[in-house]
PyMOL Python script that loads the backbone (N, CA, C, O; Angstrom):
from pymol import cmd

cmd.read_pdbstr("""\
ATOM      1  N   UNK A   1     219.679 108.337  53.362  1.00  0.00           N
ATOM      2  CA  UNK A   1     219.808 109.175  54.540  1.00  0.00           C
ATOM      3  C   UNK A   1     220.214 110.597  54.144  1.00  0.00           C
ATOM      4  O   UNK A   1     219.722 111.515  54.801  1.00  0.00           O
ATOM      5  N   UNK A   2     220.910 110.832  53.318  1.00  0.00           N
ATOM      6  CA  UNK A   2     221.468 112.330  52.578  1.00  0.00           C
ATOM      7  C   UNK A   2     220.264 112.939  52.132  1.00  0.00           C
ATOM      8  O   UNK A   2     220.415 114.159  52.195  1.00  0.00           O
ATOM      9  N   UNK A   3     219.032 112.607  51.671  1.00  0.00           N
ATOM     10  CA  UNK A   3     218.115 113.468  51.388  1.00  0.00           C
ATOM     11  C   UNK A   3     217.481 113.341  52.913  1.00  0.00           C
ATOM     12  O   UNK A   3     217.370 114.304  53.672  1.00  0.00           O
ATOM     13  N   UNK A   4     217.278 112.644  53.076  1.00  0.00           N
ATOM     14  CA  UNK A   4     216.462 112.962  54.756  1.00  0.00           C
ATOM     15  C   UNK A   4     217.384 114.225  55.835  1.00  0.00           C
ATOM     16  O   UNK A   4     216.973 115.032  56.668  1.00  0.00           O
ATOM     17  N   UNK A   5     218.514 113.955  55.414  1.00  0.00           N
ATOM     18  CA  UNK A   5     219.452 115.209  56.166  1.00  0.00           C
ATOM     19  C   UNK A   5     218.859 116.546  55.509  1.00  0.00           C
ATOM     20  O   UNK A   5     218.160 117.436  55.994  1.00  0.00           O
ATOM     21  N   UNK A   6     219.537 116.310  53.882  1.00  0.00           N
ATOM     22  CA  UNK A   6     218.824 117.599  53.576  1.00  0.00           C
ATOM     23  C   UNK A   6     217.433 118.265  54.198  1.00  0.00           C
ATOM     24  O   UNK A   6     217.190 119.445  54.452  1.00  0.00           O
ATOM     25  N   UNK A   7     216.658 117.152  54.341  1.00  0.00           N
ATOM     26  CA  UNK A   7     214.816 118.022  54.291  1.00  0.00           C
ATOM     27  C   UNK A   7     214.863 118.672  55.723  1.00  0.00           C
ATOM     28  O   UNK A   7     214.313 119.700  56.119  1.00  0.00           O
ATOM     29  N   UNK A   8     215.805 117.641  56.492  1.00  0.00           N
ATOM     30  CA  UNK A   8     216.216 118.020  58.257  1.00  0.00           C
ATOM     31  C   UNK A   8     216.621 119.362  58.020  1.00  0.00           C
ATOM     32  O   UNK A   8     215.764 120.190  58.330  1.00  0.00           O
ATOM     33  N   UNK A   9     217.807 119.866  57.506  1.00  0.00           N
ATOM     34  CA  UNK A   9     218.195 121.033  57.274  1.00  0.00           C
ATOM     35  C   UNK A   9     217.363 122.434  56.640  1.00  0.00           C
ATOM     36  O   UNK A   9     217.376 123.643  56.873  1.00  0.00           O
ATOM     37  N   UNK A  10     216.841 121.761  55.962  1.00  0.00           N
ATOM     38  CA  UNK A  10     215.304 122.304  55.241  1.00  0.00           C
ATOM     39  C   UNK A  10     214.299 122.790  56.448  1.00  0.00           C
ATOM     40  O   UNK A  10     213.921 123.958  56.544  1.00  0.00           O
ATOM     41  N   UNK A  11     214.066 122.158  56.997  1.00  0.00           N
ATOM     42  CA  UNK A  11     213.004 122.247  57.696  1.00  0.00           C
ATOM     43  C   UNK A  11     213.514 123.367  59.258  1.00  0.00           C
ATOM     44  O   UNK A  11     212.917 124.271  59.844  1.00  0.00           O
ATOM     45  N   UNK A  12     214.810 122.748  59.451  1.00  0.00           N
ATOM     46  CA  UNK A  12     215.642 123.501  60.431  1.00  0.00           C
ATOM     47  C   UNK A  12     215.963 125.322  59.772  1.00  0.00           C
ATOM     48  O   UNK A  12     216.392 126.196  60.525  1.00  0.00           O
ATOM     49  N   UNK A  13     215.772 125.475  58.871  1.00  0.00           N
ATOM     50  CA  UNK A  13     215.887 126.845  58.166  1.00  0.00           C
ATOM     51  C   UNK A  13     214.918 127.482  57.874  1.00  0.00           C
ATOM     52  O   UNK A  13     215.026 128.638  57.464  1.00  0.00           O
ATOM     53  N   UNK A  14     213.474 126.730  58.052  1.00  0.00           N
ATOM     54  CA  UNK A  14     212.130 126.986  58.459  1.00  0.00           C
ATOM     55  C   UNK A  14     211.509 127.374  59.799  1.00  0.00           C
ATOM     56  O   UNK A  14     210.443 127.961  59.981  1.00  0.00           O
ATOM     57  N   UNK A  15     212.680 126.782  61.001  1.00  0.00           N
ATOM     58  CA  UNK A  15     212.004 126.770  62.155  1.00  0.00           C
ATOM     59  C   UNK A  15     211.736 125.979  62.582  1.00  0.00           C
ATOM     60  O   UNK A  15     211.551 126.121  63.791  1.00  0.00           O
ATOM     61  N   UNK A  16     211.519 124.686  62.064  1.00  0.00           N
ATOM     62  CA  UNK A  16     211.076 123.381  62.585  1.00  0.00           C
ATOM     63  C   UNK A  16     212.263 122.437  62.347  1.00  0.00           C
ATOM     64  O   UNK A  16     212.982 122.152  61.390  1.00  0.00           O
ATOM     65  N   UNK A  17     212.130 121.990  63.949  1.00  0.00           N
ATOM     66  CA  UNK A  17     213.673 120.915  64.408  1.00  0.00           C
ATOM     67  C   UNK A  17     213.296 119.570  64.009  1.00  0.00           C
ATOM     68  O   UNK A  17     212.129 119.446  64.379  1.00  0.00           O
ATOM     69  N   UNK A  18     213.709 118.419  63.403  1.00  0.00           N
ATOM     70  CA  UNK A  18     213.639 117.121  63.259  1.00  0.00           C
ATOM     71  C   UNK A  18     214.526 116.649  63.801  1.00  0.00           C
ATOM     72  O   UNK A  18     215.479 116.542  63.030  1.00  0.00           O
ATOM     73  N   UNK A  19     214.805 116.156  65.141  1.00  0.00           N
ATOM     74  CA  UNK A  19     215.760 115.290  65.416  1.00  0.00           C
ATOM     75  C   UNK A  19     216.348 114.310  64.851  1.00  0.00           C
ATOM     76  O   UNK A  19     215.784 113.404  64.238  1.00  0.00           O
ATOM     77  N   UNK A  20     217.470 114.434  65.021  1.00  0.00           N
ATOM     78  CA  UNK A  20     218.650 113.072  64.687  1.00  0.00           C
ATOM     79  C   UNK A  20     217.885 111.500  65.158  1.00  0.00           C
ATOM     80  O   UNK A  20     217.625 110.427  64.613  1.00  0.00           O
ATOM     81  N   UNK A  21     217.807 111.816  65.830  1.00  0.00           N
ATOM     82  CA  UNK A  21     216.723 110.423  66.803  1.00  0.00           C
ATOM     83  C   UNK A  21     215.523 110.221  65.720  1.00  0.00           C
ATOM     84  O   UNK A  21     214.991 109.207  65.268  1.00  0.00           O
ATOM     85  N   UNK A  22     215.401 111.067  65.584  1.00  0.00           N
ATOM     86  CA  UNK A  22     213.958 110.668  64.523  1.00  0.00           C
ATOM     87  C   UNK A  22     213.887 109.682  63.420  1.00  0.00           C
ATOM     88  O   UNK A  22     213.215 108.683  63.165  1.00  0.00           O
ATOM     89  N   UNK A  23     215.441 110.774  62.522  1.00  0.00           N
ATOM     90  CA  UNK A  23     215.951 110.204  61.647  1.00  0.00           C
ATOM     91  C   UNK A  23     216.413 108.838  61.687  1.00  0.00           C
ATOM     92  O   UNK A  23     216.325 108.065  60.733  1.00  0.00           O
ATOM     93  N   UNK A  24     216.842 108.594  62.665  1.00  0.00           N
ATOM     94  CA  UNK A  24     217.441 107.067  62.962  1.00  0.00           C
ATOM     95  C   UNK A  24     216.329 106.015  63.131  1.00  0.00           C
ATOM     96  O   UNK A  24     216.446 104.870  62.695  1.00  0.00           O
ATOM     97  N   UNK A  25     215.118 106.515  63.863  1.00  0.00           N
ATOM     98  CA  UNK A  25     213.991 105.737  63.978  1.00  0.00           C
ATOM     99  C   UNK A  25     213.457 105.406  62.740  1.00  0.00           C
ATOM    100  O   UNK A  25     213.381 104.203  62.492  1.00  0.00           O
ATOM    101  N   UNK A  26     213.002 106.340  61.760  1.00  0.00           N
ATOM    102  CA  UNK A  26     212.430 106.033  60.544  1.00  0.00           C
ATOM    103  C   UNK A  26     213.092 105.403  59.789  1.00  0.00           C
ATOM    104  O   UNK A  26     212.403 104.646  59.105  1.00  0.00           O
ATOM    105  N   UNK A  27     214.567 105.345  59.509  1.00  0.00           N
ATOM    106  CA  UNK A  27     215.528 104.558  58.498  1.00  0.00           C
ATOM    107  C   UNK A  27     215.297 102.762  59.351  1.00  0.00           C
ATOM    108  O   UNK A  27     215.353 101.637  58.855  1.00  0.00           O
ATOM    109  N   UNK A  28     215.036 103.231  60.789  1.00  0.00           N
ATOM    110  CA  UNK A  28     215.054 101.562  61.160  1.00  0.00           C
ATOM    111  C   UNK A  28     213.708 100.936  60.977  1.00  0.00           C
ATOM    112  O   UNK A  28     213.708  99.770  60.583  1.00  0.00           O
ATOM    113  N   UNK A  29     212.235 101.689  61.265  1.00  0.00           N
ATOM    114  CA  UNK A  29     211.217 101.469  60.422  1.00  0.00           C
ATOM    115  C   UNK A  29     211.092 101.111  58.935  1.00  0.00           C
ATOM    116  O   UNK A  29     210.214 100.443  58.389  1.00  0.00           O
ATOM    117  N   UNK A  30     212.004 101.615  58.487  1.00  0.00           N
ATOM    118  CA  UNK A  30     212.072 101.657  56.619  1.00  0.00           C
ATOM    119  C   UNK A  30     213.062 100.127  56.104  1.00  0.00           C
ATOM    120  O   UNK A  30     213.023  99.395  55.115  1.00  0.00           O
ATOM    121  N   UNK A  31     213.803 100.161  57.218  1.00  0.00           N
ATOM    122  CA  UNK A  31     214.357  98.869  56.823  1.00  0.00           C
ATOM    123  C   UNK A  31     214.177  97.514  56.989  1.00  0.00           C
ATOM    124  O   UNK A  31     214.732  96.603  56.373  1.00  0.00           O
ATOM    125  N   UNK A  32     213.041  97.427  58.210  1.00  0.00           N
ATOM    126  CA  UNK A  32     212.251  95.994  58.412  1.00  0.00           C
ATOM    127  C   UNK A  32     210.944  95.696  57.804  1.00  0.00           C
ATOM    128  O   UNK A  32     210.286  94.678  58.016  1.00  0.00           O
ATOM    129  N   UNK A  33     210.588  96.792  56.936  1.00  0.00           N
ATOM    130  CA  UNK A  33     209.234  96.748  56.020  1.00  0.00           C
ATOM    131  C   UNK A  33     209.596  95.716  54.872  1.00  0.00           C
ATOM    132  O   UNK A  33     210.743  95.381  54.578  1.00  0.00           O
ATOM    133  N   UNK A  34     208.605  95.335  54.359  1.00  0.00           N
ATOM    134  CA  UNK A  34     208.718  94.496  54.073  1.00  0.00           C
ATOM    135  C   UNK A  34     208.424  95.358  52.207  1.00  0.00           C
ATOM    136  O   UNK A  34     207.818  96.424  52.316  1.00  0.00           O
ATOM    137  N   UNK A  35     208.636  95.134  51.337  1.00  0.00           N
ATOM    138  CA  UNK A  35     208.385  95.671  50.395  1.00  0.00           C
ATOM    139  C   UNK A  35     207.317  96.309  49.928  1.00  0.00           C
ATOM    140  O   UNK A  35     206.351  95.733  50.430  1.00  0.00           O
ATOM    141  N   UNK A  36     206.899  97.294  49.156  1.00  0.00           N
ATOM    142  CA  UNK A  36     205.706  97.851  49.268  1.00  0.00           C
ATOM    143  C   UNK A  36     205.661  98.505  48.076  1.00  0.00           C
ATOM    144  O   UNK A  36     206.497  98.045  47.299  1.00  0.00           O
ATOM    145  N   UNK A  37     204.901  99.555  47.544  1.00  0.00           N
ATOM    146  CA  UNK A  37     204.623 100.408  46.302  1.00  0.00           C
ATOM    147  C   UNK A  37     204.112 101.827  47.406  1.00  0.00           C
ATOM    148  O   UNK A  37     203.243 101.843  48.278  1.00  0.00           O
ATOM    149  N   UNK A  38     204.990 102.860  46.967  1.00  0.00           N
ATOM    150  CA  UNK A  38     204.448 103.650  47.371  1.00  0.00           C
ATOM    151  C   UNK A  38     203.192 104.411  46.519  1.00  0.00           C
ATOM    152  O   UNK A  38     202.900 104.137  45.355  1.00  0.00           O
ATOM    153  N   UNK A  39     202.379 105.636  47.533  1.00  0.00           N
ATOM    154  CA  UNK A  39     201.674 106.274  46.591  1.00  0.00           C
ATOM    155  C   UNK A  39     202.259 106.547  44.844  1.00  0.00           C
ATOM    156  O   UNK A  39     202.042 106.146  43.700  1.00  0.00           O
ATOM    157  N   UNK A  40     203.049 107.427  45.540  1.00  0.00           N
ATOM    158  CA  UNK A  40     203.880 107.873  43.770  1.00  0.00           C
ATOM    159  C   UNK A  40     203.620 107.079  43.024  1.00  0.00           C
ATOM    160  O   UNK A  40     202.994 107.304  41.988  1.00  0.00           O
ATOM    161  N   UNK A  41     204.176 105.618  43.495  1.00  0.00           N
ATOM    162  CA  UNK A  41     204.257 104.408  42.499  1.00  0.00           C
ATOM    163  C   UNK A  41     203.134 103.782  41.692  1.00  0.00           C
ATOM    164  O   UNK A  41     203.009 103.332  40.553  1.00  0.00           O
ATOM    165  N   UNK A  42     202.087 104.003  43.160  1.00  0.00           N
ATOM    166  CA  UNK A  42     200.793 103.216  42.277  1.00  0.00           C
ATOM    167  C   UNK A  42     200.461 104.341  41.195  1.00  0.00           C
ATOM    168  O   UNK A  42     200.268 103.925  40.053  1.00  0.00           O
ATOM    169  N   UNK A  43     200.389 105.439  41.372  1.00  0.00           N
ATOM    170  CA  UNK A  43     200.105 106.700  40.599  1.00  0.00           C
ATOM    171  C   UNK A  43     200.597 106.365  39.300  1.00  0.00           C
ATOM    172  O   UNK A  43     199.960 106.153  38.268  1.00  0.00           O
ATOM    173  N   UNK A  44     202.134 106.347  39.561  1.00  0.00           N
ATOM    174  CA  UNK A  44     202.892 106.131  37.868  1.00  0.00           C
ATOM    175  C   UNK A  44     202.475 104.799  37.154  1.00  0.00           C
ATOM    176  O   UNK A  44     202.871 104.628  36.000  1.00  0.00           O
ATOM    177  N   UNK A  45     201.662 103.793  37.791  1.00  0.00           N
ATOM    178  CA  UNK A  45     201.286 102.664  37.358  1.00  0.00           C
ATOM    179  C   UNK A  45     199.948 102.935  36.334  1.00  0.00           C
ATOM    180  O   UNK A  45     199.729 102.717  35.143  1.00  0.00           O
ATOM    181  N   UNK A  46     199.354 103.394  37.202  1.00  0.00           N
ATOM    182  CA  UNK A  46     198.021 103.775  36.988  1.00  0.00           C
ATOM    183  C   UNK A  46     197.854 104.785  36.249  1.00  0.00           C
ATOM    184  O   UNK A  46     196.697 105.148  36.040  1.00  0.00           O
ATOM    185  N   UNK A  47     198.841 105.432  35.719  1.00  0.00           N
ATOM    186  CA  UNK A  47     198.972 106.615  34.826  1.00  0.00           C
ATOM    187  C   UNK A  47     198.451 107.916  35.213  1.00  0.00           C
ATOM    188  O   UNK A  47     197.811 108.564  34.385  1.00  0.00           O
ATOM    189  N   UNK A  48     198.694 108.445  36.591  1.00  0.00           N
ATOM    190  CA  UNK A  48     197.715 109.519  37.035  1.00  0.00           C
ATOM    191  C   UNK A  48     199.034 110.134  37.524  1.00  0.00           C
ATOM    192  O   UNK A  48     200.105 109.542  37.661  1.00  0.00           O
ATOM    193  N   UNK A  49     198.686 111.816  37.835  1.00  0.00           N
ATOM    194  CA  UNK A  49     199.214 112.700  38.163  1.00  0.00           C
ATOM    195  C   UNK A  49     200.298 111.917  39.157  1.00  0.00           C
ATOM    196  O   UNK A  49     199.914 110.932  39.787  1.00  0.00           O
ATOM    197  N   UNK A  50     201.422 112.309  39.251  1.00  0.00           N
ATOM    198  CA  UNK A  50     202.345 112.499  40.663  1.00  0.00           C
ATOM    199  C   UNK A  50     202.200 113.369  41.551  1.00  0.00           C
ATOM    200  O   UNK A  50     202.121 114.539  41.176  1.00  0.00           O
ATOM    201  N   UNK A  51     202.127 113.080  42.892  1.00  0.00           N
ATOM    202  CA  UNK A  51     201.991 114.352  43.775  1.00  0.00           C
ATOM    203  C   UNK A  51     203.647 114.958  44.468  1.00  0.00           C
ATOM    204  O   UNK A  51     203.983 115.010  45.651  1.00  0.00           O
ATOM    205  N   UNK A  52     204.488 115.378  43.152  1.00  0.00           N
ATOM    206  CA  UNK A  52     205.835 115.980  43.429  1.00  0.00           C
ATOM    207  C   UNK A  52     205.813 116.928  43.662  1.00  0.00           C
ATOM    208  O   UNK A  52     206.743 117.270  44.393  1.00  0.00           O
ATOM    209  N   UNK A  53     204.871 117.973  43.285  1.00  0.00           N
ATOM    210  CA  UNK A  53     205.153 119.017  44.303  1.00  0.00           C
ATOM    211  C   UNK A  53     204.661 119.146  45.068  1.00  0.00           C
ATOM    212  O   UNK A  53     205.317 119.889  45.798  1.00  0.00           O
ATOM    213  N   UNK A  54     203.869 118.914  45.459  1.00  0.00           N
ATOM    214  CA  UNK A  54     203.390 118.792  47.176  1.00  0.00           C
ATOM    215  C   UNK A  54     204.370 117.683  48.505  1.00  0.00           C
ATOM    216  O   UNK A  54     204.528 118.026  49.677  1.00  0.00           O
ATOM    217  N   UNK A  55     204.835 116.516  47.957  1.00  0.00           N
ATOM    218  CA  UNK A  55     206.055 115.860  48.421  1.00  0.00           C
ATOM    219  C   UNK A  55     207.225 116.436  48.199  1.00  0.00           C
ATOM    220  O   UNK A  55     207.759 116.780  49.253  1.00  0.00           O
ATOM    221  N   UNK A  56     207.744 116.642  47.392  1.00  0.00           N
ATOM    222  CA  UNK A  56     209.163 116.981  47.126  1.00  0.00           C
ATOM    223  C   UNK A  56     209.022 118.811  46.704  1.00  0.00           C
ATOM    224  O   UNK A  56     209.638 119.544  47.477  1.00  0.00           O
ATOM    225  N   UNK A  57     208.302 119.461  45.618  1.00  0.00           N
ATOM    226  CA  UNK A  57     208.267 120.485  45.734  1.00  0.00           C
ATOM    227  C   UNK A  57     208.714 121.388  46.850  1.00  0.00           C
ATOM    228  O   UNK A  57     209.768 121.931  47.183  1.00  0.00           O
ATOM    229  N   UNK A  58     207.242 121.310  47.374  1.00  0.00           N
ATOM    230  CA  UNK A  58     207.651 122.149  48.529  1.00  0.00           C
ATOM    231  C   UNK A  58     208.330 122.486  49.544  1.00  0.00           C
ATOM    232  O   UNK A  58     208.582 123.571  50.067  1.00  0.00           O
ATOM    233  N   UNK A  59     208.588 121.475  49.756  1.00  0.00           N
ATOM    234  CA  UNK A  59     210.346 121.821  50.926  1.00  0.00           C
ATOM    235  C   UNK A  59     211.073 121.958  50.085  1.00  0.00           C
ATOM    236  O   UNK A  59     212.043 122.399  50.701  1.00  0.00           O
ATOM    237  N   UNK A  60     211.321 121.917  49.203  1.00  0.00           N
ATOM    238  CA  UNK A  60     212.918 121.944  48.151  1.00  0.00           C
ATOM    239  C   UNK A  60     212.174 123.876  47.701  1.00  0.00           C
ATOM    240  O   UNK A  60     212.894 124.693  47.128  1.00  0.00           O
ATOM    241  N   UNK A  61     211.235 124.088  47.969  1.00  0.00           N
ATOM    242  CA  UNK A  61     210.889 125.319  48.120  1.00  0.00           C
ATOM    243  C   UNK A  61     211.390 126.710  49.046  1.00  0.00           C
ATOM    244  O   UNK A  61     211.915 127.815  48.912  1.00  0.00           O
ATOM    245  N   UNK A  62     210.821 125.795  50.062  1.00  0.00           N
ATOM    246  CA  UNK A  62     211.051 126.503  51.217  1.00  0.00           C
ATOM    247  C   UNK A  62     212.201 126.454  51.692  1.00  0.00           C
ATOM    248  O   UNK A  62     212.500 127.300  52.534  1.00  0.00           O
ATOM    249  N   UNK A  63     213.275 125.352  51.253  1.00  0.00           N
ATOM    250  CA  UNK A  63     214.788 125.342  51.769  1.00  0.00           C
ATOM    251  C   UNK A  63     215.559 126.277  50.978  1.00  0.00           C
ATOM    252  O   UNK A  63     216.547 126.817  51.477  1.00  0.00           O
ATOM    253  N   UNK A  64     215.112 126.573  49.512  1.00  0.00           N
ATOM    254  CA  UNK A  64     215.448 127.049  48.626  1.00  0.00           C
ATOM    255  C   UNK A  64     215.586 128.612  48.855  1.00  0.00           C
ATOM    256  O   UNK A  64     216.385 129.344  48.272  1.00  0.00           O
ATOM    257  N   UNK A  65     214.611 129.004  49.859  1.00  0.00           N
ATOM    258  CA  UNK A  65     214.233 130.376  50.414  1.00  0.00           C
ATOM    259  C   UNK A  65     214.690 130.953  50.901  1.00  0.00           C
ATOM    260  O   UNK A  65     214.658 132.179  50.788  1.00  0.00           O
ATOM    261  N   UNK A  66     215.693 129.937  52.110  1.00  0.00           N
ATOM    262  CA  UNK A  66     216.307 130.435  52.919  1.00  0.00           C
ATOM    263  C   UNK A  66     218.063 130.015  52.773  1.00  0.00           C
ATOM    264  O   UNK A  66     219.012 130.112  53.552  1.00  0.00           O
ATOM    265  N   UNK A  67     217.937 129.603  51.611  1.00  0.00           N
ATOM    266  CA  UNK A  67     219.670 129.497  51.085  1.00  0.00           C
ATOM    267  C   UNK A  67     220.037 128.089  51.289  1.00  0.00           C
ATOM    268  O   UNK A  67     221.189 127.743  51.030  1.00  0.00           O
ATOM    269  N   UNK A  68     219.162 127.226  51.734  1.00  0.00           N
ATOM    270  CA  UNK A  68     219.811 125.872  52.310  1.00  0.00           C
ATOM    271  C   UNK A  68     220.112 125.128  50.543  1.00  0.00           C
ATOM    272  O   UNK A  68     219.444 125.329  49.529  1.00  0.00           O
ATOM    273  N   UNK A  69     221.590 124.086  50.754  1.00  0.00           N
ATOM    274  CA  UNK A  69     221.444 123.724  49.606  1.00  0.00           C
ATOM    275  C   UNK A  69     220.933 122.099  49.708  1.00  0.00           C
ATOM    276  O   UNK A  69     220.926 121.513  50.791  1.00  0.00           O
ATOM    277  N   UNK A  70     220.628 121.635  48.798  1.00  0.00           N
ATOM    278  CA  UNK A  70     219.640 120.630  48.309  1.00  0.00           C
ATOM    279  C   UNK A  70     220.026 119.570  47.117  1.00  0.00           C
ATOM    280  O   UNK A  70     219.114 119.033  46.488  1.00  0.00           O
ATOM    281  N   UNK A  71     221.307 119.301  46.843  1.00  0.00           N
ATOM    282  CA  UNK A  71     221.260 118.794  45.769  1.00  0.00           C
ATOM    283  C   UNK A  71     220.564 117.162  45.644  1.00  0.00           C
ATOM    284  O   UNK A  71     220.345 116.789  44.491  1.00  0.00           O
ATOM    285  N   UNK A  72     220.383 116.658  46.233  1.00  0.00           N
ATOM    286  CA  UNK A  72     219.732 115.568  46.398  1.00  0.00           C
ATOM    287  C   UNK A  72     218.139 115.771  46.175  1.00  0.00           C
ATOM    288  O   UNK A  72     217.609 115.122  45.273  1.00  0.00           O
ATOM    289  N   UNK A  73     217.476 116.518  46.846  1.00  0.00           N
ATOM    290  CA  UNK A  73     216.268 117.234  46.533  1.00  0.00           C
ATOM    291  C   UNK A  73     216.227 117.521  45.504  1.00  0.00           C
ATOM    292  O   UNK A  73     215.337 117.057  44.791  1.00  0.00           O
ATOM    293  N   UNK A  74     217.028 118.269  45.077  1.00  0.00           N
ATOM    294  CA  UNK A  74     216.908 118.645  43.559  1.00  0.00           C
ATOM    295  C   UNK A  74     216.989 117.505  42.101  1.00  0.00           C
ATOM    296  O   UNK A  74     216.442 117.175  41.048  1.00  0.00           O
ATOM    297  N   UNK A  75     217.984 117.292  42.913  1.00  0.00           N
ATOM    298  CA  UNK A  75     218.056 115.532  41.424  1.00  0.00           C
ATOM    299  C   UNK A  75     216.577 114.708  41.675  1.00  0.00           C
ATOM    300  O   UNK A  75     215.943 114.392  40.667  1.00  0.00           O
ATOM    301  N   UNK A  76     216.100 114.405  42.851  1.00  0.00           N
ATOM    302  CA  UNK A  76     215.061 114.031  42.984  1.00  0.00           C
ATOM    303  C   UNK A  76     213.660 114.177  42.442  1.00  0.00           C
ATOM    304  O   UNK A  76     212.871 113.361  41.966  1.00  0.00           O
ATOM    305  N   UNK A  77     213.591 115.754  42.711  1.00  0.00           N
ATOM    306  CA  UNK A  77     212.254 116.549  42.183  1.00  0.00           C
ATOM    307  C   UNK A  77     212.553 116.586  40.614  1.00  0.00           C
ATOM    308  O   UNK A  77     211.867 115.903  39.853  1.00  0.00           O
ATOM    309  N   UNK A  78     213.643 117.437  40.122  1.00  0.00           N
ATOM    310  CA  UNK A  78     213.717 117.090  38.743  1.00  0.00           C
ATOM    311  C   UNK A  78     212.833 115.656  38.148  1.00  0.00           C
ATOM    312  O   UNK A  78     211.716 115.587  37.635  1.00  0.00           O
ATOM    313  N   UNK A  79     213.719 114.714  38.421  1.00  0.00           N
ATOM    314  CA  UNK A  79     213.298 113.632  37.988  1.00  0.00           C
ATOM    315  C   UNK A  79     212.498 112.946  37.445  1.00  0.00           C
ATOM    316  O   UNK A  79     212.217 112.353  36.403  1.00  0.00           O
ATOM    317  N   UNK A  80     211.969 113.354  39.169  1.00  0.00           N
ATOM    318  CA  UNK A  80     210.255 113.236  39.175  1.00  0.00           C
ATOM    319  C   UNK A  80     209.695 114.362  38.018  1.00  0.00           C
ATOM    320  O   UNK A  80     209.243 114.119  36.899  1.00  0.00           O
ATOM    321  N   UNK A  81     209.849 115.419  38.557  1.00  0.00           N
ATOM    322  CA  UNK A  81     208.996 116.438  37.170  1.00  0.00           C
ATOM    323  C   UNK A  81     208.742 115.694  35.975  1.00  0.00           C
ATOM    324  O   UNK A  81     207.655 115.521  35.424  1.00  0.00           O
ATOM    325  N   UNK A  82     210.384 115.085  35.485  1.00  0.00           N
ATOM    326  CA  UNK A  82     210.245 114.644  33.635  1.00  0.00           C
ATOM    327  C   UNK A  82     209.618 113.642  34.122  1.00  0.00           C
ATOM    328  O   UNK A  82     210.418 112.925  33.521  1.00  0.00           O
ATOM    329  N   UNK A  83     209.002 112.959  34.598  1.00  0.00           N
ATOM    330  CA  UNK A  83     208.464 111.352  34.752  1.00  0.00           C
ATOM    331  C   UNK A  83     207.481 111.599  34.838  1.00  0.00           C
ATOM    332  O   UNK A  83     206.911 110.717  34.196  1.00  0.00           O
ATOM    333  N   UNK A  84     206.370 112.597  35.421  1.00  0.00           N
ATOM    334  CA  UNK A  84     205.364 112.716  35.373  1.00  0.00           C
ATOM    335  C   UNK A  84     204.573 113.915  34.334  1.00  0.00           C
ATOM    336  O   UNK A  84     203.367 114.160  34.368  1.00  0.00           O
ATOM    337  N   UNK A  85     205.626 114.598  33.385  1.00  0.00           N
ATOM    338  CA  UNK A  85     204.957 115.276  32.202  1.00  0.00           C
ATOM    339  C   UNK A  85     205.063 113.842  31.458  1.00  0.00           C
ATOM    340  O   UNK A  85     203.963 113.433  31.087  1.00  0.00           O
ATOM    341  N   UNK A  86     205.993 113.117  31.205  1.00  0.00           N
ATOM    342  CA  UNK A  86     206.141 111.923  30.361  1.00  0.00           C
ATOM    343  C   UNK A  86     204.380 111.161  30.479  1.00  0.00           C
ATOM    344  O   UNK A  86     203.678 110.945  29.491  1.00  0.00           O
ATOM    345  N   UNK A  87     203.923 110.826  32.111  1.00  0.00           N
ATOM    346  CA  UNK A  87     203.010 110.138  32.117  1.00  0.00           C
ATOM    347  C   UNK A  87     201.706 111.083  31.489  1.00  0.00           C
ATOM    348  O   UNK A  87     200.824 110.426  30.937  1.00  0.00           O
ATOM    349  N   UNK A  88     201.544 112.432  31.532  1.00  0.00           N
ATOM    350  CA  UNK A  88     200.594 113.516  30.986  1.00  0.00           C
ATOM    351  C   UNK A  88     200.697 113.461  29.626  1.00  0.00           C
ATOM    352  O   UNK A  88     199.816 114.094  29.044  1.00  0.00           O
ATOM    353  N   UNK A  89     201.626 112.813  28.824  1.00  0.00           N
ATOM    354  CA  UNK A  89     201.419 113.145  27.411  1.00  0.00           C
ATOM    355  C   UNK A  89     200.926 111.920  26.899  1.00  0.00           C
ATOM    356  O   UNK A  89     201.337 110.785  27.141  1.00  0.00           O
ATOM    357  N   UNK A  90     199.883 112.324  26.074  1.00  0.00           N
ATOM    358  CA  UNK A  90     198.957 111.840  25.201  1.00  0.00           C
ATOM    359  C   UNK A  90     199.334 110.832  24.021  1.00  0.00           C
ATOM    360  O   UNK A  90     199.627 111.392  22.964  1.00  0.00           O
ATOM    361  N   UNK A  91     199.380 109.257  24.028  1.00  0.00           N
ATOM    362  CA  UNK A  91     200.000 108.492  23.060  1.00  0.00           C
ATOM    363  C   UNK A  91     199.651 109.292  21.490  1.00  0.00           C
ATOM    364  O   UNK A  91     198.761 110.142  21.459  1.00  0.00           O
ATOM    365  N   UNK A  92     200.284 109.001  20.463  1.00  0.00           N
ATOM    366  CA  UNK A  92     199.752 109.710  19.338  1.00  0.00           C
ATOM    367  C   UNK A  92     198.738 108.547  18.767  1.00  0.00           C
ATOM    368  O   UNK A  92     198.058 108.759  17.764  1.00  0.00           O
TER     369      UNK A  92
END
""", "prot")
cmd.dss("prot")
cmd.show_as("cartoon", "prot")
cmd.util.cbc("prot")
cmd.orient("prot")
């Protein structure tokens, strides 16, 4: 929920409101699913690009712009970054 606040705040420093209500809806969607692989995941399986900056990048962009802080975003995207140059490099 702390990164979903953040992107809320993110997005609220953009101009665009995400309700609290929202937030509560999707965490209760997210918690009766039943297990799954996300995109990312099949990606890192399959050894193909991550799409982190277009997911995580860019709002950790645009929050970044307007002073909002992010540390959750940030440990996140990092992460991701080293995980997906890792999957780009070439076995010897």
């Amino acid at each position: 929920m702390r990164l979903m606040k953040e992107i809320q705040a993110a997005a609220g420093a953009c101009g665009v409101t995400i309700a609290d209500g929202f937030l509560d809806y999707m965490m209760g969607l997210t918690e009766k699913m039943e297990p799954y692989h996300t995109s990312m995941h099949l990606d890192r399986l399959n050894k193909q690009p991550l799409e982190v900056e277009s997911i995580f990048g860019e709002p950790l962009l645009r929050g970044q712009k307007h002073g909002v802080d992010l540390p959750e975003l940030i440990s996140l995207y990092e992460g991701l970054r080293g995980l997906d140059r890792k999957i780009g490099e070439k076995p010897l």
